[in-house]
SEZAKE-979975 format. One line per 3 residues: number of its first residue (from 1); their letters; for each residue z, y, x of C-alpha. Coordinates in nm, 3 decimals, m for minus. Example, Ala and Ser with C-alpha at 12.3 -4.5 7.8 and 13.67 -1.06 7.14 Angstrom:
2
1 = AS = 0.780,m0.450,1.230 | 0.714,m0.106,1.367;
! end
This chain:
476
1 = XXX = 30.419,18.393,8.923 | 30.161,18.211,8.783 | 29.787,18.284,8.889;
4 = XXX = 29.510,18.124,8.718 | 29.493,17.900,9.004 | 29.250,17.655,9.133;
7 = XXX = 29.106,17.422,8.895 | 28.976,17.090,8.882 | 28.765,17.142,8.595;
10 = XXX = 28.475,17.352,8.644 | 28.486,17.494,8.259 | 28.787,17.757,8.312;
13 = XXX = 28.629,18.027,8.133 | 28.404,17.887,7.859 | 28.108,18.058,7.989;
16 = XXX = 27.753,17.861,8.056 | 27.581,17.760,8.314 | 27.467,18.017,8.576;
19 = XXX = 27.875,18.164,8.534 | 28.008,17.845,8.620 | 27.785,17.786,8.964;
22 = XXX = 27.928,18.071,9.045 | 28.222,17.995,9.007 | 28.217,17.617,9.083;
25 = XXX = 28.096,17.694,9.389 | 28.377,17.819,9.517 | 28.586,17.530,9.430;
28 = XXX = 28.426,17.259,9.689 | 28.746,17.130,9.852 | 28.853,17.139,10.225;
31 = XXX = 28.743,16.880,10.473 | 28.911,16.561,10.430 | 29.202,16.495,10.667;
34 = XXX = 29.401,16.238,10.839 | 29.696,16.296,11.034 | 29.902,15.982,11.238;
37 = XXX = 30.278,16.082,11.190 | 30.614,15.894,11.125 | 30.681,15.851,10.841;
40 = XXX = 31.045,15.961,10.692 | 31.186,15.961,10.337 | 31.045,16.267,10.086;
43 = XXX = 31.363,16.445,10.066 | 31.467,16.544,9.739 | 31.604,16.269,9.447;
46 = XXX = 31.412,15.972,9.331 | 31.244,15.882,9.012 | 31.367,15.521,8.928;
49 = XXX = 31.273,15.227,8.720 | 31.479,15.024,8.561 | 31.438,14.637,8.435;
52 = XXX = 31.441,14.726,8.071 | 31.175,15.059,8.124 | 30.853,15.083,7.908;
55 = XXX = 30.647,15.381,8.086 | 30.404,15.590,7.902 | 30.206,15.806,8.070;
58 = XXX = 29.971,16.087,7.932 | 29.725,16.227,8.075 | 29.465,16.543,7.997;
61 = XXX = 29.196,16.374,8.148 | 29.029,16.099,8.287 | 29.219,16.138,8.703;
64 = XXX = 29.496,16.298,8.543 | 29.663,16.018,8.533 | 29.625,15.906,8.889;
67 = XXX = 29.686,16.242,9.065 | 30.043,16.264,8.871 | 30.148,15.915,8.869;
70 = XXX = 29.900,15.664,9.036 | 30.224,15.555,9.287 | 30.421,15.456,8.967;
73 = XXX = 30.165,15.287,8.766 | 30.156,15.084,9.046 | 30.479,15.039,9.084;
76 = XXX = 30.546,14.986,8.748 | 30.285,14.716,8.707 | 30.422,14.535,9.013;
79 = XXX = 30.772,14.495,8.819 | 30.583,14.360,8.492 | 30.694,14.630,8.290;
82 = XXX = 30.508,14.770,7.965 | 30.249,15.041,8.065 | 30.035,15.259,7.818;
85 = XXX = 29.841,15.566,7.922 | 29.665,15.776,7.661 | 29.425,15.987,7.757;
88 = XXX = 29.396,16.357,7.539 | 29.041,16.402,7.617 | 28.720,16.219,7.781;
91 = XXX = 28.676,16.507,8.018 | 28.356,16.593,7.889 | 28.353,17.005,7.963;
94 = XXX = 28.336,17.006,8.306 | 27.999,17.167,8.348 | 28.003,17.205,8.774;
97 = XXX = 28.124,16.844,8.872 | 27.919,16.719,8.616 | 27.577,16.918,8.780;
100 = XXX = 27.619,16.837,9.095 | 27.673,16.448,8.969 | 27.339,16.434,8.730;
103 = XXX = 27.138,16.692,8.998 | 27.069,16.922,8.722 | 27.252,17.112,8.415;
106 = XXX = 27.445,16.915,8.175 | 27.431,17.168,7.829 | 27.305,16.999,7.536;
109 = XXX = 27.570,16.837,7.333 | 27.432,16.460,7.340 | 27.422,16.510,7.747;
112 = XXX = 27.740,16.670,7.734 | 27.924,16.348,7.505 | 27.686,16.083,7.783;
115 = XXX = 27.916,16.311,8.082 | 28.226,16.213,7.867 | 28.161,15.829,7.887;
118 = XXX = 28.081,15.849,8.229 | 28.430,15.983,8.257 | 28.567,15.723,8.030;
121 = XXX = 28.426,15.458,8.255 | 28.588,15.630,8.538 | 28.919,15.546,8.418;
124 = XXX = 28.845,15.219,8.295 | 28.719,15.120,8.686 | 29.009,15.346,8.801;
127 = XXX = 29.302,15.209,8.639 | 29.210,14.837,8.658 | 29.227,14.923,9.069;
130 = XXX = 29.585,15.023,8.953 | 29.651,14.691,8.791 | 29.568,14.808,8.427;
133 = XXX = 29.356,14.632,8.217 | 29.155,14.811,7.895 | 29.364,14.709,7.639;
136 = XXX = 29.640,14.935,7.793 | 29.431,15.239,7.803 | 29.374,15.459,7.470;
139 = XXX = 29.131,15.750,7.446 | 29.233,16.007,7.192 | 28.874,16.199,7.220;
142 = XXX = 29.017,16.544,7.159 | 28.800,16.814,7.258 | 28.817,16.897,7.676;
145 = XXX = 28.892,17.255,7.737 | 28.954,17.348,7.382 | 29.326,17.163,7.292;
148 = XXX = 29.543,17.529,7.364 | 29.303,17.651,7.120 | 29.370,17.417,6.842;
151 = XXX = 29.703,17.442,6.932 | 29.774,17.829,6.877 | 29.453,17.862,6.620;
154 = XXX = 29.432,17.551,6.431 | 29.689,17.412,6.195 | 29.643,17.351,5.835;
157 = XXX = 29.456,17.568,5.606 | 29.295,17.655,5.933 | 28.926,17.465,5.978;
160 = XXX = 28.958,17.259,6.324 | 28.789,17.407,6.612 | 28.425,17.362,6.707;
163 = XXX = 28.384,17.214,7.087 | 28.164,17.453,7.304 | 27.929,17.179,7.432;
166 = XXX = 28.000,16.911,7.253 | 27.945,17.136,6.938 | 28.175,16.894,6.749;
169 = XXX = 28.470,16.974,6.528 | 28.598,16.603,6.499 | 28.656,16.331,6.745;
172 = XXX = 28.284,16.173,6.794 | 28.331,15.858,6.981 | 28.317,15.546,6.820;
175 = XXX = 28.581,15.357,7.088 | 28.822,15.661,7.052 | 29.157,15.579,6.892;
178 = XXX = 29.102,15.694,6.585 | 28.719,15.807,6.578 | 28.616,16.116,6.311;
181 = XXX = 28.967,16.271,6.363 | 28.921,16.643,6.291 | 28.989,16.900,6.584;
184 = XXX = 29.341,16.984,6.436 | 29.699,17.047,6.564 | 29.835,16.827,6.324;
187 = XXX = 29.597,16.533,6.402 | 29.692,16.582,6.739 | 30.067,16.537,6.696;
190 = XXX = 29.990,16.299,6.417 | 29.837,16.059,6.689 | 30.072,16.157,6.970;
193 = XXX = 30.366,16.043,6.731 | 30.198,15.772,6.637 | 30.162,15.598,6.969;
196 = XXX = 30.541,15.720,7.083 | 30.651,15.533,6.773 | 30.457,15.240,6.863;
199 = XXX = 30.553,15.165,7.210 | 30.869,15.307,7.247 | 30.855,15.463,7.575;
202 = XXX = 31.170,15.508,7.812 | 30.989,15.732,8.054 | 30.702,15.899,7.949;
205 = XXX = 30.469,16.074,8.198 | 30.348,16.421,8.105 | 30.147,16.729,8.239;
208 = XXX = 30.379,17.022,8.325 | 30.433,17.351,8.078 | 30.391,17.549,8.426;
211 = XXX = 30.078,17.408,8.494 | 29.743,17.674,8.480 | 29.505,17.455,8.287;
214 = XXX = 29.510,17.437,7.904 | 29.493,17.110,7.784 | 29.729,17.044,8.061;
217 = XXX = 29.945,17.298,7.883 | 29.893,17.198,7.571 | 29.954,16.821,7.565;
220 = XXX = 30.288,16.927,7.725 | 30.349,17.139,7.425 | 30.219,16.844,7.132;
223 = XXX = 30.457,16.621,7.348 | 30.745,16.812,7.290 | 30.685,16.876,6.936;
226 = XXX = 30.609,16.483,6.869 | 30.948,16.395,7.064 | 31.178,16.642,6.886;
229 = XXX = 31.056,16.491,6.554 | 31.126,16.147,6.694 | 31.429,16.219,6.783;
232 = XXX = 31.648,15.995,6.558 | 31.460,15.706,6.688 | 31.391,15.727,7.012;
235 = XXX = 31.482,15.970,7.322 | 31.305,15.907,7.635 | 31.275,16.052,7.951;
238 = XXX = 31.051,16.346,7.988 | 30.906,16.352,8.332 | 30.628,16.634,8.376;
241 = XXX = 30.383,16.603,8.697 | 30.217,16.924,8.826 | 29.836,16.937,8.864;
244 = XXX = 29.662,17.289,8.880 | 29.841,17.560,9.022 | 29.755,17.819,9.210;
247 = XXX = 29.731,17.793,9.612 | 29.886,17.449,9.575 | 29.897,17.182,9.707;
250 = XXX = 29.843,17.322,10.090 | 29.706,17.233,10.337 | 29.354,17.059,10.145;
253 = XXX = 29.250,16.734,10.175 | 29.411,16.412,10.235 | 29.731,16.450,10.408;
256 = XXX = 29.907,16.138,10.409 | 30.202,16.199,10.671 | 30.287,16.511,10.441;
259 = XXX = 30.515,16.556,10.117 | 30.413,16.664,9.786 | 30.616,16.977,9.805;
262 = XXX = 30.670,17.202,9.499 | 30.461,17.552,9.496 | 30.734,17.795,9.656;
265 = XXX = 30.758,18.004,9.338 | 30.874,17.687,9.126 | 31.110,17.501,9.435;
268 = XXX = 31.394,17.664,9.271 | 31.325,17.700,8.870 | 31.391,17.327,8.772;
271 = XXX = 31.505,17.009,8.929 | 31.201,16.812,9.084 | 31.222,16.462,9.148;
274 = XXX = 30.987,16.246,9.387 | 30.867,15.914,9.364 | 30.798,15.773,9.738;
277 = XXX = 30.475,15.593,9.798 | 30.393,15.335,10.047 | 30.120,15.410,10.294;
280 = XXX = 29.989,15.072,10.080 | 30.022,15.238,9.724 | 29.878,15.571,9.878;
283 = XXX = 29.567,15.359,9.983 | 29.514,15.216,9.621 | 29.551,15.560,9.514;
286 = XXX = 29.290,15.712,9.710 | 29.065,15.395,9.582 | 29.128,15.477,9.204;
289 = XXX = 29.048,15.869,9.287 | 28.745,15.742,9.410 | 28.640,15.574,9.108;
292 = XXX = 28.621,15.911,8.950 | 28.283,15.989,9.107 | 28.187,16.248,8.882;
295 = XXX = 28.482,16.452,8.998 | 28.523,16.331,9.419 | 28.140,16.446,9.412;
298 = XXX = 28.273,16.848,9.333 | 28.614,16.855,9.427 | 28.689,16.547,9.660;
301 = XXX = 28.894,16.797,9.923 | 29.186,16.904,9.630 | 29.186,16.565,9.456;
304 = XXX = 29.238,16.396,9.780 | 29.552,16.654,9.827 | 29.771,16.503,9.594;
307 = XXX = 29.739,16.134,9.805 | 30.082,16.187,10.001 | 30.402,16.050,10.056;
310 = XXX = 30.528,16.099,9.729 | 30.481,16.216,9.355 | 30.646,16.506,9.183;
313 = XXX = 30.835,16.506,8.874 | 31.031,16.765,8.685 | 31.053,17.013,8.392;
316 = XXX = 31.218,17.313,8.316 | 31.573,17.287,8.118 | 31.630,17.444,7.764;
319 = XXX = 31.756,17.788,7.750 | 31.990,17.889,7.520 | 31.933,18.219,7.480;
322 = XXX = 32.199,18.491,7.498 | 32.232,18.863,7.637 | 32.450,18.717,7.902;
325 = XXX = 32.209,18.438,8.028 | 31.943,18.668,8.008 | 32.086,18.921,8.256;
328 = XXX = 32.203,18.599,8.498 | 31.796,18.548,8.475 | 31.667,18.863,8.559;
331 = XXX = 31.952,18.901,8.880 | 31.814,18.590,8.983 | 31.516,18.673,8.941;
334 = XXX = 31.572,19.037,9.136 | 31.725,18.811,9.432 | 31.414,18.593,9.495;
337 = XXX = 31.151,18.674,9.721 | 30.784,18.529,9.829 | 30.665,18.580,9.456;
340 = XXX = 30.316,18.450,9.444 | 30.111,18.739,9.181 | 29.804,18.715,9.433;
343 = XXX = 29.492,18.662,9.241 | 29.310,18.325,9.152 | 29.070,18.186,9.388;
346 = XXX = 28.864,18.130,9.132 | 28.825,18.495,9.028 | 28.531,18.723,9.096;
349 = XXX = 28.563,19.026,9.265 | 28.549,19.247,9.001 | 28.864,19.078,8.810;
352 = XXX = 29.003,19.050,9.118 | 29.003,19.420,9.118 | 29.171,19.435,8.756;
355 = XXX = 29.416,19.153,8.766 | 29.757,19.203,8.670 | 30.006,18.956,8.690;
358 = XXX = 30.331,18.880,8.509 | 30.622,18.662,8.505 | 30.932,18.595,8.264;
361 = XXX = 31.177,18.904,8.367 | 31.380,18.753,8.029 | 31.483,18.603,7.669;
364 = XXX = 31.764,18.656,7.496 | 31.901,18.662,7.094 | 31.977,19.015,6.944;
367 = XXX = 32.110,18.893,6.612 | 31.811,18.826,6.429 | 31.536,18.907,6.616;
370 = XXX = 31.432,18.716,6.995 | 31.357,18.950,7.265 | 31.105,18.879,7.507;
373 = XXX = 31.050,19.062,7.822 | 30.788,18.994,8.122 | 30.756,19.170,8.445;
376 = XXX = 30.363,19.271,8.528 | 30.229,19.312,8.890 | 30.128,19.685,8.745;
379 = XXX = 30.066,19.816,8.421 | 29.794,19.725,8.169 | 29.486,19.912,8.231;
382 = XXX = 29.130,19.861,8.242 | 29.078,19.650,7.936 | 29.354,19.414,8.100;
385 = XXX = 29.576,19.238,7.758 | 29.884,19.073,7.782 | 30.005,18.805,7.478;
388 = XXX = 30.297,18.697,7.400 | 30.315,18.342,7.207 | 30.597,18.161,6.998;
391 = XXX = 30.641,17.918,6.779 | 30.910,17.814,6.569 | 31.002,17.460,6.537;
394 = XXX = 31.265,17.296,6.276 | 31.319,16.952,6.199 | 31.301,16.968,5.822;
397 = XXX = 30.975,17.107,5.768 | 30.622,16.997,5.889 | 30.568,17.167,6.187;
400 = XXX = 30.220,17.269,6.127 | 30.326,17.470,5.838 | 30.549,17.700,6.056;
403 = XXX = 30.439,18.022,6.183 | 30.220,18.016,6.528 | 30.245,18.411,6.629;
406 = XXX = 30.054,18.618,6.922 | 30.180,18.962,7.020 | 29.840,19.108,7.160;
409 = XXX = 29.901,19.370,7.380 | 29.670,19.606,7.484 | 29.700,19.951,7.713;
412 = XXX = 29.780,20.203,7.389 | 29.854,19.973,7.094 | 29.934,19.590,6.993;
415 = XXX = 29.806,19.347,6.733 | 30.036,19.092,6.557 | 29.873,18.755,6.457;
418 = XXX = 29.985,18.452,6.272 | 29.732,18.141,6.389 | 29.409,18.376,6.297;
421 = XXX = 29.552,18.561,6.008 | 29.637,18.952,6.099 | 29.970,19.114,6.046;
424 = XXX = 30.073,19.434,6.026 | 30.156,19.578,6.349 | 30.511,19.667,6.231;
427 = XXX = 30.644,19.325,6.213 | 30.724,19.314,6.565 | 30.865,19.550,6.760;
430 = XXX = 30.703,19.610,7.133 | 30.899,19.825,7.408 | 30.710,19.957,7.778;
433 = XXX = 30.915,20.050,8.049 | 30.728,20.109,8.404 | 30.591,19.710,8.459;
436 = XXX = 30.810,19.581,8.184 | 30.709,19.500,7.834 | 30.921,19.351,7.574;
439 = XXX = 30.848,19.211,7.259 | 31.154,19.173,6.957 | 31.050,18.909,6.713;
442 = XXX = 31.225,18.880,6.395 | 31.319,18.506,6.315 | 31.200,18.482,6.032;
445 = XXX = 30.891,18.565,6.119 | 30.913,18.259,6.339 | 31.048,18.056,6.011;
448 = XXX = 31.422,18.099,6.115 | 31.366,17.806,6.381 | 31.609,17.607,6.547;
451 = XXX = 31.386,17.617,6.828 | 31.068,17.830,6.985 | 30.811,17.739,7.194;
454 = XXX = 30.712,18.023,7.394 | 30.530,18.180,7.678 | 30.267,18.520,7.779;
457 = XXX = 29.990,18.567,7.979 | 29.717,18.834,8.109 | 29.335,18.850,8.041;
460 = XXX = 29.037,19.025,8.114 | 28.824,18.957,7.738 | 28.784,18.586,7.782;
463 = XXX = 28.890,18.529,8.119 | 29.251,18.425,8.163 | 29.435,18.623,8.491;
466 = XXX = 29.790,18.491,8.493 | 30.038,18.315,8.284 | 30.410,18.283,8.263;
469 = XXX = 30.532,17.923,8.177 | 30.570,17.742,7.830 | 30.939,17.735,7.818;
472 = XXX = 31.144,17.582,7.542 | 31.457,17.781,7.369 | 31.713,17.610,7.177;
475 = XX = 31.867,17.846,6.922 | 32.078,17.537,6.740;
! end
C-alpha cells in the first residue's frame, strides 16, 4: 500500500552526490497548470475554528507547513487567533534542490548548514506572506533526513546520531530553540513537550503516520508520544496533513479548480476532513510556496499540486487489538480492490526489479504476546528485508527508557534488536505463510505497555521499497 513514493526532498536514500542526480532528476515536476472551472464545495466534512482555538502547527520542514496548512494559517490569522509553528528541522539535506539552486554540489558540512539558513529564511519570507511574523516561528534544528533514525536508534545510553552532511551530532545553530541540543529522542520529545505545554494548543497541525518520508514520520510519532504524556493537562485536536505519498497528488502542477483528494488506497482507512480555500487564500498560498526558492527551483510542478480547493486533514483511529477485530481487518481488507504496491518513481531499475511491497494484513492480542502480520506483493528474495517496529509506551515510566524493538527479516532467518543492542533470535517468534509473515512479540519485551507504536516496511540494504503505516494500538 505504501510505495516509497515521490519525494520532495532530494536526500531519500542517504547516498552522495552523483546517486542523488540520478535520482533527483527524475523528480522535476509536471508543467504548471491552470484550468478555468466553477467552482463547488470540496465534498467531504470541514475542519473548523472556533473563537476560543489556539492552532499549532508542526512542520518537518521549511514548506511543510504551507503545503499542509497554508489555507488555515491564513485563516486563522484573519480571526486573531494564537498561531505557533515549529519547525523539526532547517531542511538542510536536500542535496538535488539545493544543486540546482547554488549551480554546483552542496557536500561539505559548513555549505551544507549555509543551505539550511537559506531554508530558514525561506520560511521567515514565507510565513510573514501568511500573516506571521518571526516571533511566532520556532526552529528546533534537528537533523533533516536523520529524525526516524534517532527515533528507533537513539534514546538514552545510546550516543545521538551523527548528521550525514552536516556531520553534527547536536543542534548547531545559534537562533535554534534551544542551540547545542544533542541529536536524541528524548531531546526531541523533551522540546516537543515543552512547547505543547507552553502554548496550549487546541488544534495542532501535524505530518501524517502514513506519509513516505521520515522525519515526516517521525515528528508524527514524537507528537504522539509528547501528547499522551500531556494528557492530564491538555487534549487537543490531532489533525495530520498528508505530504509525500506515492503517485499522489494527480494530475501535477497547479490545479486550482480541482480537490485535494485522498490517495485511493487511504479514501477509506480513516476519516479525512477538508478545509476549503478561497481562490484568494489559494493565491497567497502559491505566493508563500514561492518564497521557498530553493525548493520551486527542483520541484515547482509537485509543490504547486497541493495549491487547490482545499486542505486535507485526518489520522488513523486507535485499534484495540483483539482476534475478532483483527479478522474484521483482514475481510476488509480481502474486499478492497485498486491496491497501489506499484513501485516508487523514484526507484532505479534494478530495485524496481526487486521490490516487494507490503501492507498491514493484521494485529491482534494472543494473551501475552502481540501478533503482527503483513501481506507482501511476493516473497522476500534477492537480498529484499522486511522490519517490523514497536514500541511500548506507558505513562509511568520515561518513555525513552522503554524498549524500541526491530524484527529484521531476511529470506532464511531474522534478527531481533532492541534500539542497537542484539537479542537473541528466540525472543520473538516469526511465522511465513505464502506472502504472509507474522511476527508474535511478547509484552514484556515491549515493557508490558499500555500502548505500542508500530509499523513494517521493505528494503533493498539502504534503500527503503515500501512501508506500511505507523499505527497506534491501545492495549489499556
Amino acid at each position: 500500500m505504501l510505495p516509497a513514493g515521490r519525494l520532495k526532498r532530494g536526500g531519500a536514500r542517504a547516498r552522495l552526490a552523483l546517486a542523488l542526480l540520478a535520482a533527483g532528476a527524475a523528480r522535476a515536476g509536471d508543467p504548471a497548470l491552470d484550468h478555468a472551472a466553477p467552482r463547488a464545495p470540496p465534498a467531504g466534512p470541514e475542519v473548523t475554528l472556533q473563537a476560543g482555538d489556539r492552532l499549532l502547527v508542526l512542520a518537518p520542514h521549511p514548506d511543510d507547513e504551507v503545503l499542509g496548512g497554508g489555507g488555515l494559517l491564513q485563516a486563522a490569522v484573519a480571526q486573531r487567533l494564537p498561531v505557533r509553528v515549529v519547525f523539526l528541522t532547517y531542511g538542510d539535506n536536500n542535496e538535488w534542490s539545493f544543486l540546482l539552486y547554488r549551480k554546483h554540489p552542496v557536500l561539505l558540512p559548513g555549505a551544507v548548514r549555509a543551505m539550511g539558513r537559506v531554508r530558514h529564511d525561506e520560511a521567515l519570507a514565507a510565513d510573514a506572506g501568511l500573516g506571521l511574523p518571526r516571533e511566532q516561528l520556532v526552529f528546533l534544528g534537528y537533523p533533516d533526513f536523520g529524525t526516524l533514525d534517532i527515533w528507533s536508534q537513539h534514546w538514552g545510553a545510546r550516543p545521538p546520531l551523527h548528521s550525514l552532511l552536516t556531520r553534527a551530532a547536536a543542534v548547531p545553530y545559534a537562533d535554534a530553540y534551544r542551540p547545542g541540543a544533542p541529536y536524541k529522542g528524548e531531546e526531541i520529545l523533551r522540546d516537543l513537550t515543552q512547547l505543547l505545554r507552553e502554548f496550549r494548543p487546541t488544534r495542532v497541525c501535524v505530518s501524517h503516520p502514513a506519509d513516505q518520508n521520515g522525519d515526516h514520520r517521525a515528528l508524527y510519532l514524537f507528537t504522539r508520544v509528547a501528547l499522551w504524556d500531556l494528557a492530564a493537562e491538555l487534549q487537543p485536536e490531532l489533525l495530520p496533513y498528508l505530504i509525500h505519498y506515492a503517485h499522489w497528488p494527480r494530475p501535477r502542477g497547479r490545479q486550482p479548480a480541482l480537490a485535494l483528494d485522498p490517495p485511493p488506497p487511504l479514501a477509506d482507512q480513516l476519516a479525512w476532513r477538508r478545509w476549503p480555500l478561497s481562490p484568494a487564500q489559494e493565491g497567497v498560498k502559491e505566493q508563500a510556496l514561492r518564497q521557498h526558492a530553493s525548493q520551486m527551483e527542483s520541484a515547482a510542478g509537485y509543490l504547486l499540486s497541493f495549491v487547490r480547493r482545499n486542505e486535507l486533514f485526518g489520522d488513523f483511529p486507535a485499534l484495540r487489538p483483539t482476534a475478532e477485530s483483527a479478522a474484521v481487518y483482514a475481510a476488509r481488507r480481502r474486499a478492497r480492490t485498486g491496491e497501489d504496491n506499484e513501485p516508487a518513481e523514484e526507484l532505479i531499475q534494478q530495485e524496481r526489479e526487486v521490490f516487494v511491497g507490503l501492507d498491514w494484513h493484521y494485529v491482534y492480542r494472543d494473551g501475552d504476546r502481540l501478533v503482527f502480520a503483513v501481506e507482501l506483493s511476493r516473497p522476500l528474495a534477492n537480498a529484499v528485508q522486511a522490519t517490523f517496529s514497536a514500541c511500548g509506551y506507558r505513562h509511568d515510566r520515561p518513555f525513552a527508557a522503554l524498549p524500541k524493538i526491530r524484527v529484521v527479516i531476511g529470506e532464511l532467518d531474522h534478527r531481533v534488536y532492541d534500539q542497537d543492542q542484539r537479542l537473541p533470535a528466540r525472543a520473538v517468534e516469526v511465522r511465513r505463510h505464502l506472502k504472509t509473515i507474522s511476527v508474535r512479540i511478547p509484552l514484556a519485551l515491549l515493557g508490558a505497555p499500555e500502548r505500542v507504536l508500530c509499523s513494517a516496511r521493505t528494503y533493498l540494504a539502504d534503500v527503503p521499497l515500501d512501508w506500511a503505516a505507523w499505527r497506534a494500538l491501545d492495549l489499556r
